[in-house]
C-alpha positions, 0 to 999 in steps of 0.5 A, spaced: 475 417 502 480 412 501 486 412 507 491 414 500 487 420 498 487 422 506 494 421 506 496 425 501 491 430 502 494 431 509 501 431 505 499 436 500 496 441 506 504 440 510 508 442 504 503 448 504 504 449 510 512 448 509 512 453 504 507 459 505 512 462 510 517 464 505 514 466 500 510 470 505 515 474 507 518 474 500 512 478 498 513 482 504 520 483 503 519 485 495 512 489 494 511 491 500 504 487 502 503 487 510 506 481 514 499 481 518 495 479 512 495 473 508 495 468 514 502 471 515 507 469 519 512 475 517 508 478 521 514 476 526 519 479 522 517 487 523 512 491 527 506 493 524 507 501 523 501 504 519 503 509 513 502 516 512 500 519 505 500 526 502 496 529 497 498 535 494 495 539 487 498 543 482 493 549 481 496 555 476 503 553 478 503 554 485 503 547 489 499 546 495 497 540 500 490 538 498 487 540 504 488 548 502 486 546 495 479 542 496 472 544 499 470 538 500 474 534 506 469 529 508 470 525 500 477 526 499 479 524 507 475 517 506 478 516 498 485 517 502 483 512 507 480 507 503 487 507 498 490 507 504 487 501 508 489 498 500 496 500 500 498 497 507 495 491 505 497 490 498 504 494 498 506 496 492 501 491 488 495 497 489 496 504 485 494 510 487 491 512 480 483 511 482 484 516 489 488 521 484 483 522 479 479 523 485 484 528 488 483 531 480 476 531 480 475 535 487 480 540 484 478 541 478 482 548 477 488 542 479 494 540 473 497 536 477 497 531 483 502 528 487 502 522 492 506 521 496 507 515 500 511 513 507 511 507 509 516 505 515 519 498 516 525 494 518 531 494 514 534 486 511 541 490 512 541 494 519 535 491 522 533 499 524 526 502 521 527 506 514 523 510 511 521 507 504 518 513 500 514 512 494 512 518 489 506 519 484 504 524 479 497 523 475 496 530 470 490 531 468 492 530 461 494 523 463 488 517 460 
């Protein structure tokens, strides 16, 4: 490798390594994903406070917490990890529509799920943590 191409490989990697901060913490600030990922070095800007959801089913009108509602625990517990190890890191790029239709498949008698997302972090305006609350509801007649 010629002393050129090594230059301007060394080049390229610097303005990469220039760049990644803000756009990291831009897509920290915009869609939620984790600062602690991504070789992130937003990490530095918020603490890393896990997220909580829940899960509640619409059975003959009446709505109640898919634990009250599901006779299998065990399944529907690691589909809400699994979704919840994928939203703390992606943010709001990940969907909760895959673990709902399995919230609806465990509850066949269900019309509707509702998920419900908390996520805490730092407020840009005040520097306080807020809750930032995200909701969504899959009906069983949805595709």
């Amino acid at each position: 490798m010629s002393t050129d191409t090594k230059r301007c490989v060394v080049a390229l990697g610097l303005v990469a390594l220039a760049l990644w901060p803000p756009i990291h913490r831009g897509l920290v600030a915009r869609y939620d994903v984790s600062p602690w990922r991504f070789f992130g070095w937003a990490m530095y800007c918020q603490p890393k406070i896990p997220i909580s959801i829940d899960a509640f089913v619409d059975v003959d009108g009446v709505r109640l917490p898919l634990e009250q509602a599901v006779a299998e625990r065990r399944a529907i517990a690691h589909s809400r990890f699994e979704f919840m190890q994928r939203r703390e890191t992606w943010g709001t790029l990940v969907e909760p529509d895959e673990f709902s239709r399995k919230v609806l498949e465990a509850v066949p008698q269900a019309d509707r799920a509702e998920i419900i997302v908390r996520h805490l972090g730092l407020d840009p305006a005040t520097g306080n943590i807020a809750a930032r609350t995200y909701s969504y509801r899959l009906y069983r007649s949805d595709p």
